[in-house]
Structures are given as C-alpha cells and as structure tokens.
C-alpha atoms as one frame of an Amber mdcrd trajectory, in Angstrom:
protein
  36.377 -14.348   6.243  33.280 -12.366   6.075  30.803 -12.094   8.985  26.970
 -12.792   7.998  24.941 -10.082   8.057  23.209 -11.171  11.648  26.314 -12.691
  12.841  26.042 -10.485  15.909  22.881 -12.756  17.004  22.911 -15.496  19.066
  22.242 -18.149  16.952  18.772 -20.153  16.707  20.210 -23.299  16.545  22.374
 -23.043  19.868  19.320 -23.761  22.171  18.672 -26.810  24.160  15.481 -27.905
  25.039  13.843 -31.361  26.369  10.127 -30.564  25.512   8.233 -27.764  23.783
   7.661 -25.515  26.664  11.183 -25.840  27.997  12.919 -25.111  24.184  10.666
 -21.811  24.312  11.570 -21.023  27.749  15.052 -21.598  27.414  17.348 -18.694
  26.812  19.815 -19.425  23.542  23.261 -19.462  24.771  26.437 -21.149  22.071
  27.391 -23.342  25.235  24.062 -25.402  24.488  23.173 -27.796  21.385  20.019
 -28.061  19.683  18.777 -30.737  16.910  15.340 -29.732  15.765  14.082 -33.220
  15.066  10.439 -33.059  15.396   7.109 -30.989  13.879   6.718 -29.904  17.296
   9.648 -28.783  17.311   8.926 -26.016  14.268   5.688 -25.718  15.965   7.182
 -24.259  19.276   9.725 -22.073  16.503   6.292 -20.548  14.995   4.044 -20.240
  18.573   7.364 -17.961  19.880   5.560 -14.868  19.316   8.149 -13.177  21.680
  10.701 -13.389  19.037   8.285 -11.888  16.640   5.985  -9.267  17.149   7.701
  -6.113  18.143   9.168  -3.742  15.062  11.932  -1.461  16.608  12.293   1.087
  14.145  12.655   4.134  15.425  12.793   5.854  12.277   8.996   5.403  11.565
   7.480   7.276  14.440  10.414   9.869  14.983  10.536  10.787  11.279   7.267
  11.301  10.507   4.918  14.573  11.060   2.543  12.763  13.685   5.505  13.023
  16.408   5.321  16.422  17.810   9.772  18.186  18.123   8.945  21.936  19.323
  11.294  24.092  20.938   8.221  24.686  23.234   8.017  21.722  24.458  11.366
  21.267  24.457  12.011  24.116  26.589   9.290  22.191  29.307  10.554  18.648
  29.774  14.114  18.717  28.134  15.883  15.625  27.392  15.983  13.614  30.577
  12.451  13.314  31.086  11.498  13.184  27.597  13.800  10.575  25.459  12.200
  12.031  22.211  14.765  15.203  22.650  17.682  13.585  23.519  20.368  13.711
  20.395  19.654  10.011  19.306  15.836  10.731  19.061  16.056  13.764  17.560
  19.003  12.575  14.617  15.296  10.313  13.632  13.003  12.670  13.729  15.277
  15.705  11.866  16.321  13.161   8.973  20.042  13.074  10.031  21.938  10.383
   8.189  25.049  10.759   9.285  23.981  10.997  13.256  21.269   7.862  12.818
  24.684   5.657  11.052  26.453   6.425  13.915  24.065   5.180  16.416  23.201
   1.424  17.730  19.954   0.757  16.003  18.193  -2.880  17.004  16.085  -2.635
  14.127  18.118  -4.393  11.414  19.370  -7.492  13.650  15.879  -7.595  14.886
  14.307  -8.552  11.887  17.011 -10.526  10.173  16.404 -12.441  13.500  12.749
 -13.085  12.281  14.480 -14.217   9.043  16.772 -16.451  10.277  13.874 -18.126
  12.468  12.109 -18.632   8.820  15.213 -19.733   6.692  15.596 -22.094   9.781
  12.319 -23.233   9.719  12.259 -23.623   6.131  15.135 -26.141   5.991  13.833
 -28.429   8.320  10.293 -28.600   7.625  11.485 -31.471   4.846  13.875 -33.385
   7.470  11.762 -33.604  10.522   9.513 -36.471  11.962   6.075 -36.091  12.796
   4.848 -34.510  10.302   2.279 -35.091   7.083   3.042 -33.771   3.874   0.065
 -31.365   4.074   1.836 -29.975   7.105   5.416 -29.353   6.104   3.514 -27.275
   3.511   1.094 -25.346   5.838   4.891 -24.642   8.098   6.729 -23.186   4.993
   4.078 -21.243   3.922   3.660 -19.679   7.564   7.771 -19.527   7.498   7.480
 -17.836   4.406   4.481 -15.883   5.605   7.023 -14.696   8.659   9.891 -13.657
   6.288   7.807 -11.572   3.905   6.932  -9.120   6.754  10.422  -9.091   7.710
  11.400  -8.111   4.595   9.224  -5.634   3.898   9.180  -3.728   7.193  12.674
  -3.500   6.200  12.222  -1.999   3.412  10.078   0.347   4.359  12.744   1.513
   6.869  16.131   1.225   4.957  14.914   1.375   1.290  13.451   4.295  -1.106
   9.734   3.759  -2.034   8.630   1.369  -4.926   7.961   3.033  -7.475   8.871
   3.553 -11.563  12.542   5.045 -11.388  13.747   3.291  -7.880  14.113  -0.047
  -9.087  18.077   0.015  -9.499  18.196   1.626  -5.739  19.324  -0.373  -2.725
  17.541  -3.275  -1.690  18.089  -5.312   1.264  20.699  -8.084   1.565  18.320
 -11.237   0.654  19.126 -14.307   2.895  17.526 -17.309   1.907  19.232 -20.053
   4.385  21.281 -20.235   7.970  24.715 -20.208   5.845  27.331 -18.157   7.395
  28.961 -18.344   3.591  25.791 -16.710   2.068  26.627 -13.307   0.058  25.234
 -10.200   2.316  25.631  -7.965  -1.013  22.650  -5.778  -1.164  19.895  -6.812
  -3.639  18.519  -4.150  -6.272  14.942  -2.849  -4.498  13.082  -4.775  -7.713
  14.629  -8.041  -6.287  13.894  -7.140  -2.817  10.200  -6.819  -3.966   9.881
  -9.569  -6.255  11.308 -11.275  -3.338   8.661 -10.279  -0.722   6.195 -11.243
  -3.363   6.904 -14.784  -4.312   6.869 -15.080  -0.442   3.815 -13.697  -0.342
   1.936 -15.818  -3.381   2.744 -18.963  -0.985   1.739 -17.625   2.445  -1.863
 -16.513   0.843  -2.418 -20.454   0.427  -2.908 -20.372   4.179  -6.631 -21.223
   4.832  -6.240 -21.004   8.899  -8.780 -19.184   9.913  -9.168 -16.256  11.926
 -10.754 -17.036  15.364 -11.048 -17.313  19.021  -9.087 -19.743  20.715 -11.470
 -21.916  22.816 -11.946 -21.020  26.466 -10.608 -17.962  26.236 -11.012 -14.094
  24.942  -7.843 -14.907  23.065  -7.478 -14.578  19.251  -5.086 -16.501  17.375
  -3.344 -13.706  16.192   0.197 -15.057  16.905  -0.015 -17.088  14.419  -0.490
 -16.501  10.385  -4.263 -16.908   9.090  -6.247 -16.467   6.329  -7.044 -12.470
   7.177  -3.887 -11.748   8.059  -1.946 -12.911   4.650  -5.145 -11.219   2.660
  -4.707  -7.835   4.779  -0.548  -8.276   4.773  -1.531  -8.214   0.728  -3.861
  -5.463   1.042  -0.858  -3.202   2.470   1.981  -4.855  -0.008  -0.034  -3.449
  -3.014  -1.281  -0.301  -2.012   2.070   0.614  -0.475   3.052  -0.353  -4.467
   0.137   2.036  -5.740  -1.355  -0.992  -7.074  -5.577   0.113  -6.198  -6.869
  -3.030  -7.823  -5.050  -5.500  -6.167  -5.216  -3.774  -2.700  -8.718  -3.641
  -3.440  -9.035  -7.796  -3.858  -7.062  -8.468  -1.096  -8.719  -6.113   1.654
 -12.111  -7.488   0.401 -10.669 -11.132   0.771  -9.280  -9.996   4.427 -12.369
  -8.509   5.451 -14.256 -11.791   3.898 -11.884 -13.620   6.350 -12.489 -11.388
   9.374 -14.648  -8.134   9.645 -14.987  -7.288  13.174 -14.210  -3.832  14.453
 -13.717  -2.347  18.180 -17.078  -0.635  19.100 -15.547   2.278  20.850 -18.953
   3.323  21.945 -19.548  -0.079  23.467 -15.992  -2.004  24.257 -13.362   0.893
  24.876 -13.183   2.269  28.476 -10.711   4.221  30.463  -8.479   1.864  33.376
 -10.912   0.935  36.245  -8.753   2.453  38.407  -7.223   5.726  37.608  -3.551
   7.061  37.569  -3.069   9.686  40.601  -0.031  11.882  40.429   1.280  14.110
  42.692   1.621  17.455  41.351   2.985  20.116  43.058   1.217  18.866  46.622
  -2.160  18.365  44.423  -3.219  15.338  43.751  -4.299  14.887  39.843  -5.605
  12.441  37.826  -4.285  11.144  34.735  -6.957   8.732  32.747  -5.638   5.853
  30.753  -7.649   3.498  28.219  -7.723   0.023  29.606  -5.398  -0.837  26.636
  -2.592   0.801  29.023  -2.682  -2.115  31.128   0.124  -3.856  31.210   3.822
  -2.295  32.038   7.039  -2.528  30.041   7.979  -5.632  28.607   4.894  -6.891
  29.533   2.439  -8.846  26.568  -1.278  -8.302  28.640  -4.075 -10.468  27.587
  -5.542  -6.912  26.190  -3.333  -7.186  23.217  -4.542 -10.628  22.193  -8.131
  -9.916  22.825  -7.479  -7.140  20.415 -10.355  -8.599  17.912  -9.193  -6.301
  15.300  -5.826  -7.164  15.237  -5.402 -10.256  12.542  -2.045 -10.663  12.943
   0.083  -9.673  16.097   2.772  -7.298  15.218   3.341  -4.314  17.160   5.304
  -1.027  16.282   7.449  -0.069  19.243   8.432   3.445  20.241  11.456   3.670
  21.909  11.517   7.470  23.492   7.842   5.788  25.985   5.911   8.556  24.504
   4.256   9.456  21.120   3.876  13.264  21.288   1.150  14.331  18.671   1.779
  17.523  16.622  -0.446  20.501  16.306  -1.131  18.792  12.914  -2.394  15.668
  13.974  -4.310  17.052  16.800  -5.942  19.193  14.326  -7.525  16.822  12.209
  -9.868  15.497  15.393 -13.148  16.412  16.578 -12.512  16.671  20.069 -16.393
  16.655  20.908 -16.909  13.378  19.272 -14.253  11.310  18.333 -13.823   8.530
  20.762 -10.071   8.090  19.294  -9.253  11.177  20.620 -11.129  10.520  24.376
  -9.043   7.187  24.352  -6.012   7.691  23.146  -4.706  11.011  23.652  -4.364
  11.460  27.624  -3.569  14.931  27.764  -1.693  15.111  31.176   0.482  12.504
  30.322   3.542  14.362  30.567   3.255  13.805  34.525   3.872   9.987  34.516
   7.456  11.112  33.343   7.748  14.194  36.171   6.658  16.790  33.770   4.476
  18.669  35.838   2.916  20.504  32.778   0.427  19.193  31.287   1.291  18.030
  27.747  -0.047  15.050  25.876   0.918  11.807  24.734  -0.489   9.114  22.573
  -1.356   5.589  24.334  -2.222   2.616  22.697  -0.781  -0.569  24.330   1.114
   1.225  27.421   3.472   3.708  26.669   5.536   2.262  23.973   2.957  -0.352
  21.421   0.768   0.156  18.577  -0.879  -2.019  16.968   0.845  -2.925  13.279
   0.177  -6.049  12.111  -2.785  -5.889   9.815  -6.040  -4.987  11.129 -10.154
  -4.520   9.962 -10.039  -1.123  10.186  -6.906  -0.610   8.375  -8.894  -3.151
   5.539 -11.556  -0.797   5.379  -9.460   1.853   5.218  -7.201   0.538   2.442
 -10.615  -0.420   0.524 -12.343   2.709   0.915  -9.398   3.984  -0.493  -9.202
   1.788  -3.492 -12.770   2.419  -4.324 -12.073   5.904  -4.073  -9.238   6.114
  -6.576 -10.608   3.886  -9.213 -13.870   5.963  -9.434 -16.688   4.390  -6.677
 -16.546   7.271  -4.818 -20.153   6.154  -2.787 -19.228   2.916  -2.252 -15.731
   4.484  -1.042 -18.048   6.382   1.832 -20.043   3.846   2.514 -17.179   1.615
   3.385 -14.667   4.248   5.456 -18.484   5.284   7.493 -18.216   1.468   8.760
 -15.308   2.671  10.359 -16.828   5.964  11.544 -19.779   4.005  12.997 -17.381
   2.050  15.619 -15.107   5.055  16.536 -17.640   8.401  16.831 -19.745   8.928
  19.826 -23.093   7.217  18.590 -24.695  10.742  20.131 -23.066  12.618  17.773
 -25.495  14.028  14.569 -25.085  11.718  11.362 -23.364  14.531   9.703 -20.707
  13.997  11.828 -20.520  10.918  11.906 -20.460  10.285   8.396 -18.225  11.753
   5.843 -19.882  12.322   2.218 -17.811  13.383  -0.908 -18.469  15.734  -3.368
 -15.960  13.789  -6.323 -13.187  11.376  -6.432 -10.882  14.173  -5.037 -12.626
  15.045  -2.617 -13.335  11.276  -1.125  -9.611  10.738  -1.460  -8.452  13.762
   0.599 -11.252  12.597   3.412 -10.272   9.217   3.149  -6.339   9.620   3.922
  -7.630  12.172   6.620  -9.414   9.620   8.264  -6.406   6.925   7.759  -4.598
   9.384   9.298  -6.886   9.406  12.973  -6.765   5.900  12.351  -2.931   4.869
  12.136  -1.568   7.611  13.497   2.318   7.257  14.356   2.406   3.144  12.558
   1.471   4.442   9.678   2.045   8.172   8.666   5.905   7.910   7.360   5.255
   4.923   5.052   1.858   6.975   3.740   3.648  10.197   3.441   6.413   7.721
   1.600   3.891   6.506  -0.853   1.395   9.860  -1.200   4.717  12.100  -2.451
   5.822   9.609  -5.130   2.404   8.337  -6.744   0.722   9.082 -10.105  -1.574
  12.038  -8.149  -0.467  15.781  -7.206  -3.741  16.626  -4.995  -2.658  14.065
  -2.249   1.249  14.750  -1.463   1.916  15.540   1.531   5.077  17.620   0.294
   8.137  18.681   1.941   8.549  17.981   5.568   9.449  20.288   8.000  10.399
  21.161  11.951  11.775  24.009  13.385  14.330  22.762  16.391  17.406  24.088
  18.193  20.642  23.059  16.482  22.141  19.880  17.512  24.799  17.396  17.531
  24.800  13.820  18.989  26.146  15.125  22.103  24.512  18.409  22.455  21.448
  20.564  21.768  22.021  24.239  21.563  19.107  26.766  22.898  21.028  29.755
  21.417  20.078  28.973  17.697  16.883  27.308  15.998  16.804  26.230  12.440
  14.371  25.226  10.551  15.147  20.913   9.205  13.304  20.240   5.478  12.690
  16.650   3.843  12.146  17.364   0.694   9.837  15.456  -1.165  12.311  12.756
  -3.267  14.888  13.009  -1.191  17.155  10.186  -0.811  16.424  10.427   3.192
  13.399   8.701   2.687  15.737   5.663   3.291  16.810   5.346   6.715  20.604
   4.700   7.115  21.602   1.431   8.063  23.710   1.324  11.161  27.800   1.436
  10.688  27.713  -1.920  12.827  26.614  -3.706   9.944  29.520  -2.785   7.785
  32.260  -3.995  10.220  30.446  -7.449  10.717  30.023  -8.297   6.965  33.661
  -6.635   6.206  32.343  -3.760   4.670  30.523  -5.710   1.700  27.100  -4.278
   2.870  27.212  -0.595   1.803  25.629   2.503   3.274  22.362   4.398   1.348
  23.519   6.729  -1.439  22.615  10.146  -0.240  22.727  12.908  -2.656
C-alpha cells in the first residue's frame, strides 16, 4: 500500500484538546483523538505560528556564494566548532547530489507539514460551527494563503527555475487533501506553478490589514494580511521574470504597509555586551539587539520587526552565516549601518574559535527574516522600474531604502546611488538587493539572474575551492576547485532518499545530467 508523501509526520488530526490554548499547547501524539468542530478551532490551527514560520532548507544558504567555504578558514575552526565544514554542510554548499540524497533533510516533511495544516483546514472550514459565511471564506483564503508559500519555497529548493524550456521538469508532488490514498506522483513544474498561483489569486482577496496589535509593540505578522499576500505576489512574479506584475503587486504591498527600520534611529547593539574569554583576555563581542533571544527561542524582537509583513524565517542550520570575501566586498564599511549591525566580526569566539572571524547575525545565530518585507518591496520595485525603462524613478525608490540603512552623516553621494542607463541602475540595484537579503535571498536571485532574458546581470558559474571530501571525511592533502555551472540541473536540490521508501518509490529523484 503506498505511504503518503508526509506519512512520516505525526498527524494533525491526532491531537486532543479541551479549549484553544490547551489544543495549541498540546503535543500531537496517535494515542489522542481530535474532532475539529468549531471556528475556533481553525482559528487556533492558523494563530500556531510555531508550526509555521521557520524554512529549514539548508540548501539555500549553504549553496549560495554569500556563505563563505575556504580552506583558510577551514584550516582555523575545523569541523567541530564550525558545523558549516562538517561533510553534511559542505555536500550543500559544493552542489553534491548524491551526498545531500543521502542525508536526513527536515526540509521536505517540514513544509508538507504546513500543507497538511492547510488541506486540513480547508476541509473543515465548510463543516464547522461558529462560523459566518464571510468567515469560512476569509479561513480558506488564509489556508490557501499558507499552502502557496509552502509550495513555492519548495520549489525553489527541489525544482529548476521557471522559466521557457523547464516546464516539463519536476514539479512537486501536489496534495490537495489529508487522504492517505492521494497520488504522491510528482507534478510537471507548469502544474506546480499554476498551482501556487490559483492559490495565490484567492489569498490576495484578503483585506486584513497590516497593523499593531493593541497594547503591545506586536505586529500581526503571524497571521496573513493584505501586505503580506501583495509582497508574497511581488516575489512570485519577479522570481517568474514577470517586471510588470511584480511591479503592481510591490506597489499594492507597499500601499498596504510602507514602514522601514531606521537603522540610524531604531537599530542598536545588545545593552549588555558579550565578554569572552580569550586566551586569559577578556574581549568583547558586540551583538545587535536582534540577537536577543537563544535557540529555539521566538523573542518579542521578531514580532516587533515592523518590516516584516508576514512572519517566516529562513533557518540556518550550521549557527553561523559566514560571509564571503564577495559579499563583504560589496559594503561600505564606513557607512553602512548593515554592515555595523550585522556582521560581528569576532564572532567566531562564541563557538571557541579564538580567531577572530566573522559571522552574520540577524535573529540570534540561526534566523533571517524571509517572509516578505518593505524593504524587499522596494527593492523588488526599484527593480521593476529599472528593467522596464524608469530608470529615475528606479533610484528614487531603492534611495528610500538607502535613507533608513546608511549612517545619516554620511555625504549624499553616498548615500544615494544615481544611474547612468537602464544597465547601469540594474547592476546597482541587485547590488544593493544583495546587502539587503544577503544569505535568504542570494541562491533563488542567482537562480533567476542566470536564466532570464538579460546577459549583463548573470551571475555565471559558481565556484569554491575546498579540500576533497566525502560524507565521512575531509582530506587536507588535496584541494579542488567545485563549479555550478550556470543551467545545470543542480540548481534543483535533491530530495532526500527517505521520501522514496515512504511513498514506495513512486516519488522519483531530480534528473541530473
């Protein structure tokens, strides 16, 4: 009999509860019953942010050419102290199919758990009590909402870009209910995206706005809103190399929310500062007050996060985002408040590194923001206005984001960035998208940039120069240099072999040439 394709998690529907609070609190187990029988009920389903909001790939930041792998560095914190060298890590970021199949990877159940919560949802918003008709609608469109993301972070992962010549590729196996006797055959990537889309069409009904909740510094972020479906629709296009329609839905996101971060005004280090012993010297290591927090641990910082529309966060497994020479290239370390905040450059000692290397912090060691956000709206529109010919309306909009993130000391002509033609505003543009999103975003831009209609904006081949390695063993005696080419089939990560045993082998692997 074959296995569904999430058959390996414990099921939604196995949880008891007595009230709200208690359902959410309660850990599923298949010894307990539940029988969703009330709105509240699906209310409690959507308000479990928990379930929701982290996206485990570790494909997106190990993969890409933000995430520093050096034989240099390397050489100074090995493997144990740095997870971002061990085998597993490095099989991600030196494009190694066969290694990453091998490996447990919580990315797929993860977000086929999202979808079941939808499908779930879904079914019962027509059954239960308590409910107007106005309502059941607002729920599915939120469930669908919920299920789009899924579905395309997938993709993005697992799946070759979208774009003329890739729709007979792979898609993802489509699941549109809880029934164990539900095909898990692999979709074409058209359906897969025609998919996402009519899911999309009905989540941008939502007219929730975007606000504080009252009393508190909280934003309502955990649930889907206006901005967030608008910016969600924003990235869908662009990521589709559709300008236009980006362009509509990042001004009807922005419309819907507009506030930035001040960096000048509202970012600040940790009131009290990390001391490490070093070597019988005390030193400092100074985080931004977004580090608050610990593993495992959602601080009110991330939901006071006014830029944040929609709260999704990319997680990195290895606990620290090493920035290449690249990236850290492409700053102006005088100015740039992104760079004060976010790159501590001792950060190696938190992990018993006592040289002083750097790491990228966001939301404590392992969270970035990815759910749709103003600045990556501005971004995406400046963009837009950039490729379909308003090159000064392009500046003016990416120097809104300039304004909130370079010292305010600074001359003008630092702070903003003028163009001399379309190319040029482009190029500056994805440079600044780049400070921006460093790490969430790079792979899926480098993704899109190699396989759109324009030559002056690839990114090319990839490549890193590492010792030779297998998944038990790295070998110091021999460096090699590891290419992805631009094309190449291992744009799609594989999916893990643990898939193929639970749906008896009906799900099949990425075709890699």
């Amino acid at each position: 009999m074959k296995k569904l394709v999430y058959l390996s998690i414990i099921l939604l529907t196995s949880v008891a509860f007595t009230s709200c609070d208690d359902f959410l609190d309660e850990k599923p187990s298949k010894s307990t019953s539940l029988t969703i029988e009330t709105g509240e009920h699906l209310y409690a389903l959507l308000n479990s942010y928990t379930v929701y909001y982290l996206e485990k790939s570790p494909w997106l930041i190990n993969a890409s050419d933000d995430q520093r792998c050096s034989t240099d560095w390397y050489d100074i914190a090995g493997s144990s102290n740095c997870p971002g060298y061990m085998p597993s890590s490095l099989s991600y970021a030196l494009w190694d199919p066969n290694l990453i199949a091998s490996q447990a990877d919580e990315n797929w159940k993860n977000e086929y758990l999202k979808i079941f919560y939808a499908n779930t949802i879904l079914e019962k918003a027509d059954e239960v009590s308590g409910l107007s008709s106005q309502e059941r609608e607002a729920i599915k469109q939120e469930a669908r909402f919920i299920r789009a993301v899924s579905y395309w972070y997938l993709a993005q992962v697992y799946c070759l870009p979208m774009v003329p010549g890739n729709e007979g590729r792979q898609g993802l196996v489509l699941k549109t209910s809880t029934d164990f006797g539900e095909s898990v055959s692999r979709s074409s990537l058209k359906a897969t995206y025609d998919f996402i889309e009519a899911d999309l069409q009905e989540a941008l009904k939502i007219e929730t706005p975007f606000k504080k909740i009252g009393g508190t510094n909280r934003w309502n972020s955990v649930r889907a809103n206006k901005a967030a479906v608008n910016g969600f629709a924003a990235r869908f296009y662009l990521y589709q190399n559709d300008y236009a329609k980006a362009l509509t839905y990042a001004d009807a996101a922005l419309a819907a929310h507009n506030q930035l971060v001040d960096y000048n005004t509202e970012m600040r280090y940790m009131d009290t500062p990390t001391t490490i012993n070093v070597n019988g010297v005390d030193e400092t290591v100074l985080f931004p007050y977004t580090y608050e927090g610990g593993a495992n641990n959602v601080n009110e910082r991330m939901f006071e996060w006014k830029e944040l529309t929609y709260f999704r966060m990319q997680y990195d497994n290895n606990w620290w985002m090493m920035p290449s020479d690249e990236l850290l290239a492409l700053y102006d370390k005088t100015y740039d408040l992104r760079f004060k905040y976010h790159f501590v450059s001792n950060f190696s000692y938190i992990t018993s590194v006592f040289t002083p290397l750097m790491g990228y912090v966001y939301f404590w060691k392992d969270r970035i923001p990815s759910g749709p956000t103003t600045s990556e709206m501005l971004l995406t529109k400046a963009e837009c206005e950039a490729r379909l010919g308003r090159v000064s309306e392009a500046m003016n909009t990416v120097n809104k984001l300039r304004v909130a993130r370079i010292d305010n000391t600074a001359p003008s002509s630092v702070i903003l960035l003028t163009a001399s033609n379309q190319e040029d505003a482009v190029k500056k543009i994805l440079e600044e998208r780049r400070r921006e999103l460093p790490f969430v975003r790079r792979f899926q831009d480098i993704r899109r940039l190699n396989t759109n209609s324009e030559s002056y904006d690839d990114p090319g081949a990839l490549s890193k120069t590492f010792y030779s390695f297998t998944q038990t063993n790295i070998d110091k005696s021999a460096k090699k240099t590891y290419t992805l080419e631009k094309g190449s089939d291992k744009y799609a990560c594989p999916l893990p072999e643990t898939e193929f045993i639970v749906s008896d082998y009906v799900i099949d692997q990425n075709i890699y040439q």
